[in-house]
N, CA, C and O atoms as CSV, one atom per row, in Angstrom:
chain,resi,resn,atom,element,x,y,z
A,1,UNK,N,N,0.844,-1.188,0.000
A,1,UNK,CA,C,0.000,0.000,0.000
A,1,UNK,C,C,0.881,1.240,0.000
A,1,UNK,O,O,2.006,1.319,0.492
A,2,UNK,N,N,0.286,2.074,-0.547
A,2,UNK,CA,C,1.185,3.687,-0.550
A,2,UNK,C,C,0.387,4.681,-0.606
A,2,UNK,O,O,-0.786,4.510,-0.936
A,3,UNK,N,N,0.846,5.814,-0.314
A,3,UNK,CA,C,-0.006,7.436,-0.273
A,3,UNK,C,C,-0.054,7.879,-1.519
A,3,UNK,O,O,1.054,8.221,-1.934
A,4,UNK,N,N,-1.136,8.029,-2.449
A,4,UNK,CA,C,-1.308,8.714,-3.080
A,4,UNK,C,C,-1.777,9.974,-3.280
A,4,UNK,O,O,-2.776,10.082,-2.568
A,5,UNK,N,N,-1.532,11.229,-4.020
A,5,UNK,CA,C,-2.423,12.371,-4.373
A,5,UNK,C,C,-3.403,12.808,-5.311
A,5,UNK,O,O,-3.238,13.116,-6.492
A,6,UNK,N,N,-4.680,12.790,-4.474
A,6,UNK,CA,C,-5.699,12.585,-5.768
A,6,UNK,C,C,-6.149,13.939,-5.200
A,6,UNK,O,O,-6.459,14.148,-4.027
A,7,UNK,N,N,-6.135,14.979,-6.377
A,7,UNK,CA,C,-6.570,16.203,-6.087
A,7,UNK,C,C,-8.189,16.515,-6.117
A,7,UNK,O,O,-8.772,15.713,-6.847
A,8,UNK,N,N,-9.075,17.511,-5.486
A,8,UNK,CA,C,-10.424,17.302,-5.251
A,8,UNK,C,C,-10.685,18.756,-5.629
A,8,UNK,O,O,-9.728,19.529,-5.645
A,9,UNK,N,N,-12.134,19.267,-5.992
A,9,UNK,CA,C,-12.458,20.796,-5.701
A,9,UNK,C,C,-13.125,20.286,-4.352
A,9,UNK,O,O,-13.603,19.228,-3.941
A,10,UNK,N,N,-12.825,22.135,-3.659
A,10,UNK,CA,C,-13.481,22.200,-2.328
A,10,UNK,C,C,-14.901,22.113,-2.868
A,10,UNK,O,O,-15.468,22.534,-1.860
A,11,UNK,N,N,-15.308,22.013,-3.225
A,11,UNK,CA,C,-17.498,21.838,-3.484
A,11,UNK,C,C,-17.482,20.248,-2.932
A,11,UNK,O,O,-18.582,19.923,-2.486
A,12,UNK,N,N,-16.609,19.345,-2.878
A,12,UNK,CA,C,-16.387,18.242,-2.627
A,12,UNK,C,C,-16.316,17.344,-0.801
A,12,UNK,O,O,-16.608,16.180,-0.529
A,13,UNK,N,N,-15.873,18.342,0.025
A,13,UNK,CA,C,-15.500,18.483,1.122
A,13,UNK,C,C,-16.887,17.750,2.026
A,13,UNK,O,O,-16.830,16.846,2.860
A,14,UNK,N,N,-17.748,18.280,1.670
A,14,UNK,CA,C,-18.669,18.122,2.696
A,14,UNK,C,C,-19.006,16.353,2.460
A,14,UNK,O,O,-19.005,15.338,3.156
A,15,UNK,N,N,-19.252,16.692,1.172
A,15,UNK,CA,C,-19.776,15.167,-0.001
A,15,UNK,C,C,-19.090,14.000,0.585
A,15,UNK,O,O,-19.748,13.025,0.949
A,16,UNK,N,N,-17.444,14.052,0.729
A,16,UNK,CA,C,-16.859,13.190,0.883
A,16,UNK,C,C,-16.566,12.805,2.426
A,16,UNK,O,O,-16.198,11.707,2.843
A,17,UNK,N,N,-16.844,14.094,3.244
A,17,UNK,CA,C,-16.117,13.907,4.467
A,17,UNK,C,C,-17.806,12.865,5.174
A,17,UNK,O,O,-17.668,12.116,6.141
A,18,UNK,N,N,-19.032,13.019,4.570
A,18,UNK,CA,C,-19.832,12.530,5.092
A,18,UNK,C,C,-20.496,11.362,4.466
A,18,UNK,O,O,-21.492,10.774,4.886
A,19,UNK,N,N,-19.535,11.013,2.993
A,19,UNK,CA,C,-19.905,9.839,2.662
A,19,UNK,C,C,-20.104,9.419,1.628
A,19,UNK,O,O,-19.684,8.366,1.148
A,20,UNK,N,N,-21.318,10.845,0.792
A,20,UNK,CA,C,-21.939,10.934,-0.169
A,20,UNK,C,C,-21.355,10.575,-1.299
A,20,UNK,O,O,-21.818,9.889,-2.211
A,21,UNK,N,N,-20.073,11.187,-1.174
A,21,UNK,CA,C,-19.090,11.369,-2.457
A,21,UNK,C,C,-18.548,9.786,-2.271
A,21,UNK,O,O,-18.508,9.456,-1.085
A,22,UNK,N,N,-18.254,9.065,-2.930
A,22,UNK,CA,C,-17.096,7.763,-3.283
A,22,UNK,C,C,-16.507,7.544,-4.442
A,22,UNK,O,O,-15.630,6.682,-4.504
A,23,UNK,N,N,-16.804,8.134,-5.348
A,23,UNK,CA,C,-16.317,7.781,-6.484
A,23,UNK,C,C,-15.702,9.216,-7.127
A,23,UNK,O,O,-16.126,10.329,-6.817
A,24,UNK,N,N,-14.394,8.906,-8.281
A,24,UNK,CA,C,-14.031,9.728,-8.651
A,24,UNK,C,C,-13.549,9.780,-9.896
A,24,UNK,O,O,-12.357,9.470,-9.872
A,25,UNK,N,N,-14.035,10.101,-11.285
A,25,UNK,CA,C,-13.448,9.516,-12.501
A,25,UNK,C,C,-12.499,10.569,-12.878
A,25,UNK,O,O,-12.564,11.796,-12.811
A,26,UNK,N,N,-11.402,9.576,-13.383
A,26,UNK,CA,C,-9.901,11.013,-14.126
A,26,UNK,C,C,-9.725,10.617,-14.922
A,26,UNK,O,O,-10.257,9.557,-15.252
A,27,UNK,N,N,-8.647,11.443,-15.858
A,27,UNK,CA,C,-7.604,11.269,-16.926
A,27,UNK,C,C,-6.520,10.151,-16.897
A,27,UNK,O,O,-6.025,9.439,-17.771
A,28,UNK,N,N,-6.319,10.291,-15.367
A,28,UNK,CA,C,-5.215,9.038,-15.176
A,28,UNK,C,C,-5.483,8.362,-13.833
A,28,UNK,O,O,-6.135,8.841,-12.905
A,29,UNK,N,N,-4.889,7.197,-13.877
A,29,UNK,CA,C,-5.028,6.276,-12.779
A,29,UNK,C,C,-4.018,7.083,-11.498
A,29,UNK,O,O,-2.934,7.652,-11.631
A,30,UNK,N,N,-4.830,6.876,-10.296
A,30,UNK,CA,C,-4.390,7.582,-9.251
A,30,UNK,C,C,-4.119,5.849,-8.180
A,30,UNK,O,O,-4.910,5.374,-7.364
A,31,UNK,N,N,-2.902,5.348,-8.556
A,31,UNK,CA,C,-2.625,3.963,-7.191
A,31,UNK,C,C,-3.549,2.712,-7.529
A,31,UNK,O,O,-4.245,2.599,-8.538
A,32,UNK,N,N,-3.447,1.976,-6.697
A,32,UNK,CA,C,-4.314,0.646,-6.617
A,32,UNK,C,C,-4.932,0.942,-5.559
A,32,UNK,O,O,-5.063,2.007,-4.954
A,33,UNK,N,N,-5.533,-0.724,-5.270
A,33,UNK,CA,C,-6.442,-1.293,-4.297
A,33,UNK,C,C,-5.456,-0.857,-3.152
A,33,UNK,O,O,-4.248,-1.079,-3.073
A,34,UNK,N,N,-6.269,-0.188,-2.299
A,34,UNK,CA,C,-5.603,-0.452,-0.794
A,34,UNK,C,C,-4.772,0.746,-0.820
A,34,UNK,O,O,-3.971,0.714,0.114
A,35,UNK,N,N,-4.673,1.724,-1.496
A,35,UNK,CA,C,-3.245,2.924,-1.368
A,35,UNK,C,C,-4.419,3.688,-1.060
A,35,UNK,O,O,-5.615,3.437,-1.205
A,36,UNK,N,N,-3.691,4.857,-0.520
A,36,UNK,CA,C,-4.912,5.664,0.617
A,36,UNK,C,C,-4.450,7.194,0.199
A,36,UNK,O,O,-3.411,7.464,-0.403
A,37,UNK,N,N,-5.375,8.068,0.617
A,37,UNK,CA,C,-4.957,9.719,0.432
A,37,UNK,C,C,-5.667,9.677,1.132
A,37,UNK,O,O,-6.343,8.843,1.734
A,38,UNK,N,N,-5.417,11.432,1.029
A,38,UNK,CA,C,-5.754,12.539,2.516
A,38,UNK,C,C,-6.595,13.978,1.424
A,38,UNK,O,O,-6.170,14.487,0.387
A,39,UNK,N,N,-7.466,14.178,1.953
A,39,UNK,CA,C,-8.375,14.822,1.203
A,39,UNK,C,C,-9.207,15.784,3.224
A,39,UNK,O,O,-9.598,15.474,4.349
A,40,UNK,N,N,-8.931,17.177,2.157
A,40,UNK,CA,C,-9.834,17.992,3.632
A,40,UNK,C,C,-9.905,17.199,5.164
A,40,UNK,O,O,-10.850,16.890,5.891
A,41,UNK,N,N,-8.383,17.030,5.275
A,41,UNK,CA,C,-8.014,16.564,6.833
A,41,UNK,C,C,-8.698,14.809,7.125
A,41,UNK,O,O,-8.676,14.280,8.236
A,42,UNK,N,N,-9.272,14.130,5.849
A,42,UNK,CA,C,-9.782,13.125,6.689
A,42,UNK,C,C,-8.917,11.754,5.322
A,42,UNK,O,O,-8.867,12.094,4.140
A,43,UNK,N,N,-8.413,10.505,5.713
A,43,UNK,CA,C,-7.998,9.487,5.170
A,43,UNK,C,C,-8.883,8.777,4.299
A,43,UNK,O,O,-9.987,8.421,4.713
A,44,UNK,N,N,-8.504,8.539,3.127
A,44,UNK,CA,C,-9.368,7.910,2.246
A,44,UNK,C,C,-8.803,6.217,1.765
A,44,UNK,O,O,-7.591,6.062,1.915
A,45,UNK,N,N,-9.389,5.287,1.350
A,45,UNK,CA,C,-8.650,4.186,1.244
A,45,UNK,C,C,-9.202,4.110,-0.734
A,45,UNK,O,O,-10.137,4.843,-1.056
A,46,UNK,N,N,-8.899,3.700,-1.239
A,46,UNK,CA,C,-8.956,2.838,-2.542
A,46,UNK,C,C,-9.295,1.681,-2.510
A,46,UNK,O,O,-8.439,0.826,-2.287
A,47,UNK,N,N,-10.856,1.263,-2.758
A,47,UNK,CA,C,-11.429,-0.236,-2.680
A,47,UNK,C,C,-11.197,-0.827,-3.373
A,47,UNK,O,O,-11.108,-1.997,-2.998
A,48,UNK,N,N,-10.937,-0.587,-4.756
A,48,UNK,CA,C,-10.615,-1.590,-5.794
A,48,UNK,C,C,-9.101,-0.863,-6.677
A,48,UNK,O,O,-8.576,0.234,-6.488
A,49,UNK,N,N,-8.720,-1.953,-7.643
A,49,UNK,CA,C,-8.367,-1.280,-8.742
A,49,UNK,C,C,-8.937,-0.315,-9.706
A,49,UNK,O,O,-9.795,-0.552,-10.557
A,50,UNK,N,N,-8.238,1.003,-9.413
A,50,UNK,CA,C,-9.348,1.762,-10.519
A,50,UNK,C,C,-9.264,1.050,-11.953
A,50,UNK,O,O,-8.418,0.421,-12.588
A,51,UNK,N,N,-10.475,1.442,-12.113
A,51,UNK,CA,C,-10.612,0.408,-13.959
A,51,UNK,C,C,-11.311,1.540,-14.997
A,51,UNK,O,O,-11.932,2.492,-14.524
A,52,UNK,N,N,-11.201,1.409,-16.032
A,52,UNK,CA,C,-11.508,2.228,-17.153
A,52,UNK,C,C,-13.272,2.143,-17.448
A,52,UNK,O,O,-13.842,1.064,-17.284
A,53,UNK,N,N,-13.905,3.155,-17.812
A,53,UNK,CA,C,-15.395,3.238,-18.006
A,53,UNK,C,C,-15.623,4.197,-18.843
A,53,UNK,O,O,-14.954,5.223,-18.722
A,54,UNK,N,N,-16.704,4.095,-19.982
A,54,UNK,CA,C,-16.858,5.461,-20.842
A,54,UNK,C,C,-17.762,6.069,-19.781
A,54,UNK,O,O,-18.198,5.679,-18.699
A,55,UNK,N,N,-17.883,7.241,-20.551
A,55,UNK,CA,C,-18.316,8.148,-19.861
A,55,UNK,C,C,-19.708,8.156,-20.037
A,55,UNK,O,O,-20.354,9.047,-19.486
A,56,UNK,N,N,-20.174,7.457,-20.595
A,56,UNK,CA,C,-21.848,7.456,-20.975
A,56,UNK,C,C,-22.491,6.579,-19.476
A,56,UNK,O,O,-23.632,6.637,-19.018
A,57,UNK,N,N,-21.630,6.010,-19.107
A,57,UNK,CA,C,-21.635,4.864,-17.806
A,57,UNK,C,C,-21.332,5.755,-16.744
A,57,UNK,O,O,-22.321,5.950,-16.037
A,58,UNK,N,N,-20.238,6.411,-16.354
A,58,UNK,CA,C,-19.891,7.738,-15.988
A,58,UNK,C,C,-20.792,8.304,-15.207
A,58,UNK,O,O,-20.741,8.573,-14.007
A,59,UNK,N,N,-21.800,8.494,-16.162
A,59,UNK,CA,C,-22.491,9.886,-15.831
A,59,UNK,C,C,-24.008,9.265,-15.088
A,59,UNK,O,O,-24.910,9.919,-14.565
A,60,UNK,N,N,-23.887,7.778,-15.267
A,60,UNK,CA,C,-25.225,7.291,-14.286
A,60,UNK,C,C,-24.867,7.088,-12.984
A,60,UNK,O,O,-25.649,6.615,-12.159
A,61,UNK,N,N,-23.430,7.501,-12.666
A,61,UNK,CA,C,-23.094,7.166,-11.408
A,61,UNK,C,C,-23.304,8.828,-10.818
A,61,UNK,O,O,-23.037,8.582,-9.642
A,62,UNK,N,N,-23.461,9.635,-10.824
A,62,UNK,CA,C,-23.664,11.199,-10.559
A,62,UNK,C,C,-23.975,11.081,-8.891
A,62,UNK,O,O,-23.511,11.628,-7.890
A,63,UNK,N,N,-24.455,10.611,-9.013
A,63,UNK,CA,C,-24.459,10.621,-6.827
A,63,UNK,C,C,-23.390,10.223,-6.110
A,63,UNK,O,O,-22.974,10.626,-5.023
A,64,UNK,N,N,-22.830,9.048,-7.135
A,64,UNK,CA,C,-21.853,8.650,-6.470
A,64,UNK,C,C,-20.208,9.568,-6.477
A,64,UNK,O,O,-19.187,9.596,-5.789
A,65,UNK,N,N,-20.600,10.045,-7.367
A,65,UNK,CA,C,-19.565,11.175,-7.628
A,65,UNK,C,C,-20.229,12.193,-6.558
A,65,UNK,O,O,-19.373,12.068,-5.683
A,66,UNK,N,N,-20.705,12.664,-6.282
A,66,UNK,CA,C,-21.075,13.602,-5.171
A,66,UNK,C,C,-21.461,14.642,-5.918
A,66,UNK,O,O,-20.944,15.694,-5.541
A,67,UNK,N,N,-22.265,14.755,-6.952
A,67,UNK,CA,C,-22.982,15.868,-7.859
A,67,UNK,C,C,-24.727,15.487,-7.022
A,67,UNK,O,O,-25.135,14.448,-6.503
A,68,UNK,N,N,-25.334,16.719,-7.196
A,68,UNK,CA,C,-26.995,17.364,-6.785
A,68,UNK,C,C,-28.340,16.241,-7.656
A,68,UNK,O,O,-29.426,15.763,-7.330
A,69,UNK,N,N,-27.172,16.229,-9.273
A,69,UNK,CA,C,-28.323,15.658,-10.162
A,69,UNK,C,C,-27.112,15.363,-10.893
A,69,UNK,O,O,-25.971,15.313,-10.433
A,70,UNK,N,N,-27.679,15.078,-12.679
A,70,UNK,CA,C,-27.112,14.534,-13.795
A,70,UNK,C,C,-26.599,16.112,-14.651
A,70,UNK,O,O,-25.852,16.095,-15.630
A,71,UNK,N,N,-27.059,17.141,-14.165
A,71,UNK,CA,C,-27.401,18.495,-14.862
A,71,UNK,C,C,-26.011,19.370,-14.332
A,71,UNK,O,O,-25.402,20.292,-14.875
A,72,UNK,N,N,-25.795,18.674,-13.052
A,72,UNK,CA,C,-24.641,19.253,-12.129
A,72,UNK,C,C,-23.547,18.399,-12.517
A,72,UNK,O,O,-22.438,18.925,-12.606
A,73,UNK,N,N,-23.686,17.045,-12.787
A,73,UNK,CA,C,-22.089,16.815,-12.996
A,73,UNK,C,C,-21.490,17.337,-14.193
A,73,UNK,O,O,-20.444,17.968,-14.342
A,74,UNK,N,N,-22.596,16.843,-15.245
A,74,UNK,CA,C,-22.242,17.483,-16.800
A,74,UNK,C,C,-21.775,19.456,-16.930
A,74,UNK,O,O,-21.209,20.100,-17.813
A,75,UNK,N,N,-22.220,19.749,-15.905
A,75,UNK,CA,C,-21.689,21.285,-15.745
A,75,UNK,C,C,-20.310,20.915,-15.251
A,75,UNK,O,O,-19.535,20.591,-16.151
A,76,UNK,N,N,-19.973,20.899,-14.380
A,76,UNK,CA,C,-18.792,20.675,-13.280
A,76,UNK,C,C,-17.651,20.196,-14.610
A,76,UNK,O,O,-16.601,20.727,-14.971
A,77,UNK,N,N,-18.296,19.112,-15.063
A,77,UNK,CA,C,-17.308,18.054,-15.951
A,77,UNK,C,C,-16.757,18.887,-17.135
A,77,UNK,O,O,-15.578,18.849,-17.487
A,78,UNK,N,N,-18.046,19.901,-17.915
A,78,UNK,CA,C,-17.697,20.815,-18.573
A,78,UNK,C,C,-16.969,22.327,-18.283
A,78,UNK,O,O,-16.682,23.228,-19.071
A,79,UNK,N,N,-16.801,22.218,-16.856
A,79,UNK,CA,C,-15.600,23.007,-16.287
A,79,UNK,C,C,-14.111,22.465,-16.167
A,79,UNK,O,O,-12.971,22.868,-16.401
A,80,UNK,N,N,-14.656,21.486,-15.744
A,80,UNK,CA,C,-13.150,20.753,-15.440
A,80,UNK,C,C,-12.265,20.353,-16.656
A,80,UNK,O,O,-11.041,20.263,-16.742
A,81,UNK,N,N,-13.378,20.113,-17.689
A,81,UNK,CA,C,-12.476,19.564,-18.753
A,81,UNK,C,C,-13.219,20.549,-20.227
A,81,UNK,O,O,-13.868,19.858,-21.012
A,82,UNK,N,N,-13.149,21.508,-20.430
A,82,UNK,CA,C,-13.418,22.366,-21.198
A,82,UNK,C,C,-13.064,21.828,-22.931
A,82,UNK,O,O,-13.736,22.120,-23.920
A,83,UNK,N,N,-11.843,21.000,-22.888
A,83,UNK,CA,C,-12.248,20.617,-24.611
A,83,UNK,C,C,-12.479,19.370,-24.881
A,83,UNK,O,O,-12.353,18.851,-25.990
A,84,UNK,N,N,-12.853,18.799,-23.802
A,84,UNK,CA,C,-13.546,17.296,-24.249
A,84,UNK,C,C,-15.059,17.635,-24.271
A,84,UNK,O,O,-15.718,17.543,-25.306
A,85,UNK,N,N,-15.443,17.928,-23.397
A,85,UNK,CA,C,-17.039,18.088,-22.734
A,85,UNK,C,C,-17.915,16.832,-22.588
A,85,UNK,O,O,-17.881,15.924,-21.757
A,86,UNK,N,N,-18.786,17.078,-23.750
A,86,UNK,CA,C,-19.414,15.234,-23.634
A,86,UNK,C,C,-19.683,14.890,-24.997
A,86,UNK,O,O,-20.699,14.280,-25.331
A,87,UNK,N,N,-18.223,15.512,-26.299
A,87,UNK,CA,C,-18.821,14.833,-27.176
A,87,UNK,C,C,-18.143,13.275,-27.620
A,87,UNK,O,O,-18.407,12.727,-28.690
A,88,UNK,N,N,-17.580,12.922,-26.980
A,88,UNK,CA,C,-17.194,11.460,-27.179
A,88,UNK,C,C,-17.863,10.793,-25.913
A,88,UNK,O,O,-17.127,10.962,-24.941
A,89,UNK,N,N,-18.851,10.190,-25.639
A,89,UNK,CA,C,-19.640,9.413,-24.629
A,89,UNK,C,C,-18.836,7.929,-24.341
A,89,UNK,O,O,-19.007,7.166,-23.390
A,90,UNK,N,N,-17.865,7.786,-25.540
A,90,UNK,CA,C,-17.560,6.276,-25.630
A,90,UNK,C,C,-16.295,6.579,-24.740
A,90,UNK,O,O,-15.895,5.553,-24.189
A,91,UNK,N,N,-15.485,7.807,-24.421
A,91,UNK,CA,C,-14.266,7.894,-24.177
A,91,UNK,C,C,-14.237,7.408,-23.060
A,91,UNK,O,O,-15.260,7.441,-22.376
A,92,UNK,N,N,-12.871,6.731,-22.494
A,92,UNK,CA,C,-12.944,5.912,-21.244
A,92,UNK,C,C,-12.022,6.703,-20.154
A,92,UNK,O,O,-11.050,7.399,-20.451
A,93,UNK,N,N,-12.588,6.426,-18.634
A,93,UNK,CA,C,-11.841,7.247,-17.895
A,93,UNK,C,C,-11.512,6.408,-16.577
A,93,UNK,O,O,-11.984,5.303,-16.313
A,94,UNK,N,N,-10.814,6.977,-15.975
A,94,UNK,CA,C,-10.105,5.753,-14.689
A,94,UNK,C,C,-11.251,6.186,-13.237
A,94,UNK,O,O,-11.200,7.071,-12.382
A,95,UNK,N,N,-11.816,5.535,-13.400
A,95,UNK,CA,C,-12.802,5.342,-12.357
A,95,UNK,C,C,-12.343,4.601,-11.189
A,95,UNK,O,O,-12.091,3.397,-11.155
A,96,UNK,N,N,-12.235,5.682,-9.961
A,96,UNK,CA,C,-11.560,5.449,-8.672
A,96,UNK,C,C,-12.837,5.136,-7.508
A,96,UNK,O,O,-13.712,5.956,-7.787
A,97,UNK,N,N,-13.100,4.656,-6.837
A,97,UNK,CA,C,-14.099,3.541,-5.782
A,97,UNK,C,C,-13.071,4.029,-4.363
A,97,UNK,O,O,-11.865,3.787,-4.417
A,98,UNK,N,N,-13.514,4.539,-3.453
A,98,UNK,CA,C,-13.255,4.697,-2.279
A,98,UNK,C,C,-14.068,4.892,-1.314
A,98,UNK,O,O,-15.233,5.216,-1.545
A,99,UNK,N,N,-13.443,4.676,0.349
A,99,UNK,CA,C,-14.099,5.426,1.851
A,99,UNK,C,C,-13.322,5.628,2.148
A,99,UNK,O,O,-12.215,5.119,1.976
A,100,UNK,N,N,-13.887,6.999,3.065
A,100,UNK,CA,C,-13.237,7.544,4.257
A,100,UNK,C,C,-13.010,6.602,5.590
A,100,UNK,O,O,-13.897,6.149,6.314
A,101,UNK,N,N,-12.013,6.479,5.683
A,101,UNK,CA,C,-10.835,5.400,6.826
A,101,UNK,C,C,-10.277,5.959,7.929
A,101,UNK,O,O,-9.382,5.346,8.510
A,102,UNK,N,N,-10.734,7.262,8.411
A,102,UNK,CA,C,-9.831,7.952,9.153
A,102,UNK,C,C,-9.664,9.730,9.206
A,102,UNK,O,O,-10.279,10.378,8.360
A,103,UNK,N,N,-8.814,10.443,10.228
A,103,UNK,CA,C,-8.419,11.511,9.955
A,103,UNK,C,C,-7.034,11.775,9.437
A,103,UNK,O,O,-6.162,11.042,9.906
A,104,UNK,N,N,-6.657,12.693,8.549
A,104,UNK,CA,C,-5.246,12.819,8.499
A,104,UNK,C,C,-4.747,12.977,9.945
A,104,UNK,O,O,-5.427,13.417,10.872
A,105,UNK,N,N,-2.975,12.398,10.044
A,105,UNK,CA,C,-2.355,12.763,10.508
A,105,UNK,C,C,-1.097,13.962,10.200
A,105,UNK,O,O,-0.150,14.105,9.427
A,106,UNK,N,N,-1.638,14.568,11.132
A,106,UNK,CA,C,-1.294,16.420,11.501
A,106,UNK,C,C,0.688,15.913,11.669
A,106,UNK,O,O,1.189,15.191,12.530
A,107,UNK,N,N,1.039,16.274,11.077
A,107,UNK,CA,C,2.915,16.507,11.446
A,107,UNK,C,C,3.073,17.446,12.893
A,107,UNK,O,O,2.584,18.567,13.031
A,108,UNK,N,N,3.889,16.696,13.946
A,108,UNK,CA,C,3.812,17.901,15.122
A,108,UNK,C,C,4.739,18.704,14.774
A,108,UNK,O,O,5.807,18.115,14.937
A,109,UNK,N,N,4.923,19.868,14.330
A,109,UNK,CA,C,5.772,21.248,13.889
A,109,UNK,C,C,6.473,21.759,15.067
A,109,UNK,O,O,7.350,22.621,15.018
A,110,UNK,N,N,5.959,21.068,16.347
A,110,UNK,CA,C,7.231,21.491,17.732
A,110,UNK,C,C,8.504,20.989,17.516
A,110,UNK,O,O,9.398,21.199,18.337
């Protein structure tokens, strides 16, 4: 197992620290099964191997991504990724599966 950095927007914080949020699709694979990050002070684990999914599949998971509706991720997604948007539905993305495991540990700076 190892620490990985999987970067988040703060709109995310609440989503994840209470549950809502578990899932996270990217550009690139962020670790395996079992490697963990630290996201807004609290430990996250990696349940599976992330695995590849188009995005037409993607976008039925919208809760699980921690979006309101289907109307909110496709906005967000069309922020985040401004020259893809959604016209390739078939394109595949690394779909990450996690829980919260914990709080970060704070470095003592004394």
């Amino acid at each position: 197992m190892a620490e990985v950095k999987i970067p988040f927007l703060e709109r995310f914080r609440e989503p994840m620290l209470n549950g809502t949020k578990y899932m996270t699709s990217r550009t690139k694979r962020y670790g395996k099964k079992g490697d963990t990050f630290t996201a807004f002070g609290a430990e996250f684990k990696l349940l599976n191997d992330p695995f590849l999914l188009p995005l037409k599949n993607i976008i039925m998971e919208w809760k699980a991504e921690g979006f309101e509706s289907i109307g909110d991720f496709q906005l967000t997604w069309c922020q985040i990724h401004p020259r893809r948007k959604f016209e390739d539905l078939e394109e595949k993305f690394w779909v990450h599966v996690f829980r919260r495991v914990g709080r970060a540990h704070l470095k003592n700076s004394c």
